[in-house]
N, C-alpha and C positions, 0 to 999 in steps of 0.2 A: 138451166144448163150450167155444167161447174165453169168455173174462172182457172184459168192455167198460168203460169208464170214462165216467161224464155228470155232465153237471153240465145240472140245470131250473129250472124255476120254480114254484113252489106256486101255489094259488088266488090265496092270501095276499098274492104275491110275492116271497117268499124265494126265495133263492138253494139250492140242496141241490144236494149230489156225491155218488157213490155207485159200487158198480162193481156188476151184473150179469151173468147166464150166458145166453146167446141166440145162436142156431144162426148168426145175420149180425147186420148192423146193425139191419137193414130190421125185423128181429125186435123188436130192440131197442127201437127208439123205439118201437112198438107195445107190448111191457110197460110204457115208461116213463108212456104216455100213457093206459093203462088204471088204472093209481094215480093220476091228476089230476093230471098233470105238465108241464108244457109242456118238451118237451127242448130245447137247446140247441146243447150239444155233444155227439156220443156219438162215440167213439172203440177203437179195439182197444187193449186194455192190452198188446198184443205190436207196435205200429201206432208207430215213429222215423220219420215219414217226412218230406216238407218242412217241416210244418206242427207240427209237435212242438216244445213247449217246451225239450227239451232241448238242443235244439241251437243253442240263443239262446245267443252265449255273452257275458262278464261286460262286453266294450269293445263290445258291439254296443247295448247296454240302452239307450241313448241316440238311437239314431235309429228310426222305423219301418218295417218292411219292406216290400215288396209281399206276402209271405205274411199278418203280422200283420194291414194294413187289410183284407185280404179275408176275416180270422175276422173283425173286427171287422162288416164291412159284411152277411157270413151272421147272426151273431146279431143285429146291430139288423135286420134285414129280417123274421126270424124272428117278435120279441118285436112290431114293429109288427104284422105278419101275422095275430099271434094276438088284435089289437086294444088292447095295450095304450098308454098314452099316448106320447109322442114323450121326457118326462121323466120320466117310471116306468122306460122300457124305457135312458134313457142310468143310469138312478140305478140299474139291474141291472150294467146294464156295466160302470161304473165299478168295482164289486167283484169284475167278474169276468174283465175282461179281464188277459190272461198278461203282457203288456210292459209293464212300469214307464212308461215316457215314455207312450207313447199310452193307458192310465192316468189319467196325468196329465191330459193333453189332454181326454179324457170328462168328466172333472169341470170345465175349462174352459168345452168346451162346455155340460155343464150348466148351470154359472153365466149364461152369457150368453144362453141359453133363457131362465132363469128372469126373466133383466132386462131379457126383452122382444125380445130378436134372434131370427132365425128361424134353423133351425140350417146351411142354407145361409150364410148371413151370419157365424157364427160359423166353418163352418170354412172362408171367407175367409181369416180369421186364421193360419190354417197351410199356408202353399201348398207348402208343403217337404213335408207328411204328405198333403193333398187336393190333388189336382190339378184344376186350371183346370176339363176334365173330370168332373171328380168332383163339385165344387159345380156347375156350372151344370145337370145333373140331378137332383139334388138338389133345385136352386131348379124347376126344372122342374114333379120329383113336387111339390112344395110347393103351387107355384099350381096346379096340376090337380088338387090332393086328393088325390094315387097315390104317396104318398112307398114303399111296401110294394113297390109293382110295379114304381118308377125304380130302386130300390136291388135286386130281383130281376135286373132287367136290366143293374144295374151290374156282381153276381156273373158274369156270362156270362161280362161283356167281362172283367173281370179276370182271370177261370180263363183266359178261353181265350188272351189275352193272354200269361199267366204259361208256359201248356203248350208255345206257340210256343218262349218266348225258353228257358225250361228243357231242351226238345228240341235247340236250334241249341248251347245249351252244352256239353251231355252228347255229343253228336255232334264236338267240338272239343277234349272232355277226352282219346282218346286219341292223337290226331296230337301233341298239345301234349306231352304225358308223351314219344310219343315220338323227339322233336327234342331235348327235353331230354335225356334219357338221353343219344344221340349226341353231342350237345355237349360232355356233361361227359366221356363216354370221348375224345372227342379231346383236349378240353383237361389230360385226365390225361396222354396219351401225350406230348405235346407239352412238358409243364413238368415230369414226374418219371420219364418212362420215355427220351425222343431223348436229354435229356444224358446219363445214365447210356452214352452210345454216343461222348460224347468221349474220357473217362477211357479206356475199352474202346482207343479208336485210337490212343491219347497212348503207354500200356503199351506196345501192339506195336510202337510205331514203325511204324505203317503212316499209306498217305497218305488222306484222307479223300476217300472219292468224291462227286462233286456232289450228288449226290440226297440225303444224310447234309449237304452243307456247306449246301446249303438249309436241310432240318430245323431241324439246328441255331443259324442263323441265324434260325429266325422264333419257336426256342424260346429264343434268349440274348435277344430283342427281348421277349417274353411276361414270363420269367421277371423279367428286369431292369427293366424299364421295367412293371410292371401297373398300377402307382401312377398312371401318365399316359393307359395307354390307359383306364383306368376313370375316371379325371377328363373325357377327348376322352368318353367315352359318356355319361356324365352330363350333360354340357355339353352335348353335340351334343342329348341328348333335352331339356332345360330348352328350347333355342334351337326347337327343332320345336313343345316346348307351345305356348310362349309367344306362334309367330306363329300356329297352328291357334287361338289362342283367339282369336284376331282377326277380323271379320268373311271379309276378302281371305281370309285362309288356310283358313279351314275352308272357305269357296266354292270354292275350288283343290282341296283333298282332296274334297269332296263330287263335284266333277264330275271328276276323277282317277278316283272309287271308279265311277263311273257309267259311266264309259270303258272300264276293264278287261275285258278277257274272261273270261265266268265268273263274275268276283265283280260285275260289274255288271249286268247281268242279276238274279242272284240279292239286288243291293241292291235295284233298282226293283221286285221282286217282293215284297220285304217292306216295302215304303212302301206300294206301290200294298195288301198288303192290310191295312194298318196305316191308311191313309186310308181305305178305303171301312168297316173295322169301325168306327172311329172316329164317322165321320159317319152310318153307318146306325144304330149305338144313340141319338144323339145325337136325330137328326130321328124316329126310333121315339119316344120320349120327349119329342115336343112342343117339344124347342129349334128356336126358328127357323132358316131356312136359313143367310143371313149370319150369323148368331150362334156356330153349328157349322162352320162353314167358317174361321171366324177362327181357332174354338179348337184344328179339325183343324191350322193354320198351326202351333199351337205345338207339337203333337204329332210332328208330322212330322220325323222327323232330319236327313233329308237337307235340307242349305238350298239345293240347285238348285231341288228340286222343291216346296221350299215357298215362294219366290220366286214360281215359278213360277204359284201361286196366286191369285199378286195378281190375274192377268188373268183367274183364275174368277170371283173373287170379283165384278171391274166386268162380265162377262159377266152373271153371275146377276144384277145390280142393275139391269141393261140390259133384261131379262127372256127371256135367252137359253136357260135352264134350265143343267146341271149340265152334260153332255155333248157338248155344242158348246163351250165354252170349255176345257172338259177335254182335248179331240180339238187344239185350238189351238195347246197348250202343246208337243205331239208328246212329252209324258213319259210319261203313260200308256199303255198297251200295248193294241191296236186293237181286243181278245177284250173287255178292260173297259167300252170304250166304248158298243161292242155291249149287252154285258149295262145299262147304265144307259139307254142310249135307249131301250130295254124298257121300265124300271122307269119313267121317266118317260112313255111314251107309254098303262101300263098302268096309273098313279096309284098303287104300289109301287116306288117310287124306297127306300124303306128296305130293305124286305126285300131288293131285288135287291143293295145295296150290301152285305148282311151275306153272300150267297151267293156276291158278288166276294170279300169277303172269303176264305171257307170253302173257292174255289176257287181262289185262291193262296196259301193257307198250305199245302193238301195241295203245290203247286209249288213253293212254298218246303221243303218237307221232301224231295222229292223230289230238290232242287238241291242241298241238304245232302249228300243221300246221295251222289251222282255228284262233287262235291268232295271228301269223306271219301276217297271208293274211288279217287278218281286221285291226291289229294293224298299220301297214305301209303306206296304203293309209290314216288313219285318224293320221299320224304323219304329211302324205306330204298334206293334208288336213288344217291340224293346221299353220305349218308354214308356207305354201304357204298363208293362209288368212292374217298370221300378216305380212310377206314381202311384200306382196300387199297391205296392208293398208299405209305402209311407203314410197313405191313407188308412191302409187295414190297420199299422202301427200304433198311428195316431189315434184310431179310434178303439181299439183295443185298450191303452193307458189310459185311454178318457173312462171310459166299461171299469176298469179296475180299480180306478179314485172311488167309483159306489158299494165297493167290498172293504172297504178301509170302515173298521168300527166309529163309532160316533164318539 
């Protein structure tokens, strides 16, 4: 039977860790909670997985993760849940949370609870660790009395938020490994295998064939000169940050990515469900409409289509509702629009916007896969063509040293 690790809460409110034996989890917190426990965290003692302390490593301890605030946001959701006070439950935390920095911060916030801020207000103060998002539900639960249920429905967006971007990663880890590979075998061929094919022609006295005086030509350029072309890459990528950080330039690459075939598509698919999850928790959660709609502005990555916005936002104030201004913009895609003139004419405008959501992420994953599956074969397509051309090279100048007279 596995071994679990938890850490609860007494009556008392002490903090207790402990490990147990229970068939699952599910088991688990049910033992824990017939000893008068309130659990916390229970975990598999065989369980590295994102969420594992261990893999915090020692130059990360300083900033907070998306993993870390979503333990953080599970157990204060918890300890409110089980009714304890707002500063009972951060003065658990503060002992008990795993990240040093955010840590720190619990105890901040505690302080400015205690000196009368509400803790919306307080995690103002960190808009690096809370997002714009994150407090203004907060403040939400606050003034509705539902702080237990905003920060329930905060866990959603965040998991499911997290499962997306974790999926499009994981799906990009192996095209990326391998172009690298193939890079580094050409750039070995290139600067320590073609020269070794001078000396070889120099010896025979034979004459060097074109396809070798190529080679070696872009390998005497490589070898002698890497000092300059790795300064031109360096340089040339400084020069590309620098105007992308600019208003103009990231407008030019946002509507460049938007254009492309394939990956544009697949960008307004993950805005478009990046916006309506956004706004659907938001307005679930009693934020008002222009409120949410601003906030969706900063969430949005792409700045065509949050530009784009602007003209929702004076539609909605006009009292056009969400989906006629939406339809305006022609960024949205004409299935979403449908679905929200629903939700609007059925007075579930949230719900419908979280099932836009739920039904382009499954599109978004889908889009992933169909780039994966074409992108990889025309990697091994590419680099297979230039190792073979270097190959047939090489072995054609070898063929040709045996027609040199004796």
């Amino acid at each position: 039977m596995p071994l679990f690790k938890y850490k609860a809460v007494t009556a008392e409110g002490r903090v207790t860790e402990g490990t147990l034996e229970a068939a699952d989890q599910k088991t688990a917190l049910t033992k824990i909670q017939e000893q008068g426990q309130l659990p916390i965290k229970v975990i598999s003692s065989e369980d590295k997985g994102l969420f594992s302390s261990e893999l915090t490593l020692p130059w990360k301890r300083k900033r907070v993760r998306r993993a870390d605030l979503l333990i953080f946001t599970q157990e204060l959701a918890t300890l409110t849940g089980a009714g304890l006070p707002l500063d009972r439950s951060l003065t658990i935390l503060s002992g008990l949370t795993e990240n040093e920095y955010l840590r720190e911060i619990v105890k901040d916030l505690l302080r400015e609870i205690k000196g009368g801020k509400s803790l919306s207000d307080a995690m103002e103060m960190y808009p690096h660790v809370f997002p714009k998002l994150y407090v203004s539900m907060v403040k939400a639960g606050e003034i509705g009395g539902a702080l237990d249920v905003i920060l329930i429905r905060l866990i959603e967006y965040l998991e499911e938020a997290e499962e997306l971007r974790n999926y499009f990663t994981s799906s990009m880890i192996y095209p990326a490994i391998l172009g690298c590979v193939s890079s580094a075998s050409i750039i070995v061929m290139v600067t320590f295998v073609i020269p070794k094919f001078a000396d070889i022609f120099e010896n025979a006295g034979a004459p060097v064939p074109l396809p070798m005086r190529i080679m070696l030509a872009v390998s005497g350029v490589i070898v002698g000169y890497w000092w300059a072309i790795l300064l031109v890459i360096i340089g040339s990528a400084l020069l590309v940050k620098r105007h992308l950080n600019t208003e103009a330039g990231r407008q030019q690459l946002d509507s460049a990515m938007l254009g492309m075939p394939l990956i544009g598509s697949l960008m307004t698919q993950i805005e478009v469900s990046r916006f309506s999850r956004t706004l659907g928790t938001l307005l679930r959660s009693a934020v008002p409409m222009l409120q949410s709609i601003n906030i969706v502005r900063e969430v949005v990555g792409n700045t065509v289509i949050s530009e784009a916005l602007d003209s929702v936002i004076a539609g909605v104030k006009k009292g056009e509702g969400l989906a006629k201004p939406l339809q305006e913009t022609r960024v949205f895609p004409d299935f979403s629009i449908h679905l929200l003139q629903v939700g609007e004419e059925t007075g579930r405008l949230d719900e419908m916007l979280i099932k836009v959501a739920e039904a382009y992420d499954k599109n978004v994953r889908n889009s992933v896969k169909r780039l994966v599956a074409l992108f990889e074969p025309l990697i091994i397509l590419f680099m297979g063509l230039v190792i073979g051309l270097m190959v047939v090279s090489m072995l054609y100048s070898i063929f040709s040293i045996n027609n040199v007279p004796l």
